[in-house]
C-alpha positions, -999 to 999 in steps of 0.1 A, spaced: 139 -178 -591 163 -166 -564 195 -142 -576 219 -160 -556 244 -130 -576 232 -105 -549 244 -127 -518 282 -124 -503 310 -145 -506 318 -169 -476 358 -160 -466 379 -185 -467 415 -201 -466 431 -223 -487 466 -243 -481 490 -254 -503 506 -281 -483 539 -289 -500 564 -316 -492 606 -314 -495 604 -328 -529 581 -307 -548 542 -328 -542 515 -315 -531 490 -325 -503 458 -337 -522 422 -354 -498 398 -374 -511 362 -356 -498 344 -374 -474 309 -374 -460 297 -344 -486 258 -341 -487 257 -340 -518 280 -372 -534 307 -358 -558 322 -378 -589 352 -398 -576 374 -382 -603 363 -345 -586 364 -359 -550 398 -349 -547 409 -311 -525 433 -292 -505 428 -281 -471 403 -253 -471 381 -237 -445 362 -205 -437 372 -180 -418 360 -171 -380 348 -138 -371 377 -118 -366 402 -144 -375 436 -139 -390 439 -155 -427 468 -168 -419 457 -184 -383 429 -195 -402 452 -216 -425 471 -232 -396 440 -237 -380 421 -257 -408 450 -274 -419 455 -291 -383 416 -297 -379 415 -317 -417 451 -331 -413 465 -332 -379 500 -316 -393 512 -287 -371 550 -291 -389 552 -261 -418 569 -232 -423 552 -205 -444 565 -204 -479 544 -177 -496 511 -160 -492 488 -154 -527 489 -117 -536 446 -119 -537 418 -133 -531 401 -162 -557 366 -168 -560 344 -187 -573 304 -191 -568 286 -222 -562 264 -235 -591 230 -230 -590 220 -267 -585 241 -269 -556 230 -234 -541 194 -248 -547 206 -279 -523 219 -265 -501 195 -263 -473 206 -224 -459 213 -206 -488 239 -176 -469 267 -172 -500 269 -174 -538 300 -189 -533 336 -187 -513 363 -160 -521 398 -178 -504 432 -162 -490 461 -186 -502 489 -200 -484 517 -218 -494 533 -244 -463 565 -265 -467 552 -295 -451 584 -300 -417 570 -332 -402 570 -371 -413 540 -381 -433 532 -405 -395 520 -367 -388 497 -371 -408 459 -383 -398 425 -376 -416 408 -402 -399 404 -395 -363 410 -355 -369 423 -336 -335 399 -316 -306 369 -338 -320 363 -322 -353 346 -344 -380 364 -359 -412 367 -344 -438 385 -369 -459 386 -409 -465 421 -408 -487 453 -383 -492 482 -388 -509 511 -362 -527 501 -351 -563 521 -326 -587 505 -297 -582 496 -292 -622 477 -325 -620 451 -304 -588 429 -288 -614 421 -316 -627 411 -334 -596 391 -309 -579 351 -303 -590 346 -281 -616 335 -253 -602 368 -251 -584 394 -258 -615 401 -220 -621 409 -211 -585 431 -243 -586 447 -235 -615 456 -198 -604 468 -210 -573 490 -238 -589 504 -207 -610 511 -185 -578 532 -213 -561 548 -227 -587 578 -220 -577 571 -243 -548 560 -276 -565 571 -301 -592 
C-alpha cells in the first residue's frame, strides 16, 4: 500500500470571484476523469501554480483561463495557505500519483465587468473547459456544493471573506 502522506502538496490558487451585490462565482465541473456527484460538481476557480509564478498572477491567470473575466479589483488576500489531501481512492486513480493533495493561496476579486464577460465555454488562448454551468451563489451555501474533500477549505475561505459576500 503506498503512503501517499510522504508526497508534497501541489501549490495552488484559489479565487473568490465576487459580484457588486454580495454573490459569489460558483462552476459546474466539466470533463473530470473521474465523474463527480452533481450535487459536489459545483467549484470556484482554482489552478496550480507555475514554477516561479506569483500567487497572485496565478489567480488572474486561472481565473481568465476558466472564465474569460479580466474585470476585478483585488479585495483581500487569505492570511495562509489551506490544504487538503486527495482521498485515497482518488489518489489510487489517478494515473501519476505526484501529490497527496493541493495546499491553495486565496484571493478575494470584486468581479468589475458585465456577466457578457463572462464565458466557460469556448475559454481564451485555446485552454480546455473546465465547466459546463456557472451562476452566483451566497458564499455560505459553497461548502455545500463542492466535493467533500474540499468543504473545510471552503468553509475557511467563506469565513476569511466574509466580509465580502452575502
Amino acid at each position: 500500500m503506498t503512503d501517499y502522506s510522504a508526497l508534497p502538496f501541489r501549490q495552488c490558487v484559489g479565487i473568490m470571484l465576487i459580484n457588486r451585490d454580495g454573490f459569489v462565482w460558483a462552476g459546474k465541473r466539466y470533463g473530470d476523469e473521474q465523474p463527480i456527484p452533481d450535487e459536489y460538481a459545483w467549484q470556484m476557480p482554482q489552478g496550480g501554480l507555475d514554477k516561479g509564478e506569483n500567487p497572485i498572477a496565478a489567480a488572474k491567470r486561472e481565473l481568465y483561463e476558466e472564465t474569460s473575466v479580466k474585470s476585478i479589483s483585488l479585495l483581500a488576500e487569505a492570511p495562509d495557505w489551506f490544504s487538503y489531501d486527495f482521498p485515497e481512492d482518488v489518489q489510487r486513480n489517478m494515473r501519476k500519483v505526484k501529490y497527496r493533495g493541493q495546499t491553495q493561496r486565496w484571493f478575494a476579486f470584486r468581479f468589475d465587468g458585465d456577466d457578457s464577460e463572462i464565458n466557460i465555454l469556448t475559454p481564451p488562448d485555446g485552454h480546455a473547459q473546465e465547466f459546463c454551468e456557472w451562476r452566483w451563489e451566497k458564499a455560505e451555501n459553497l461548502p455545500g456544493l463542492v466535493i467533500p474533500f474540499k468543504q473545510q477549505v471552503y468553509r475557511d475561505v467563506v469565513e476569511v471573506f466574509s466580509e465580502f459576500t452575502v
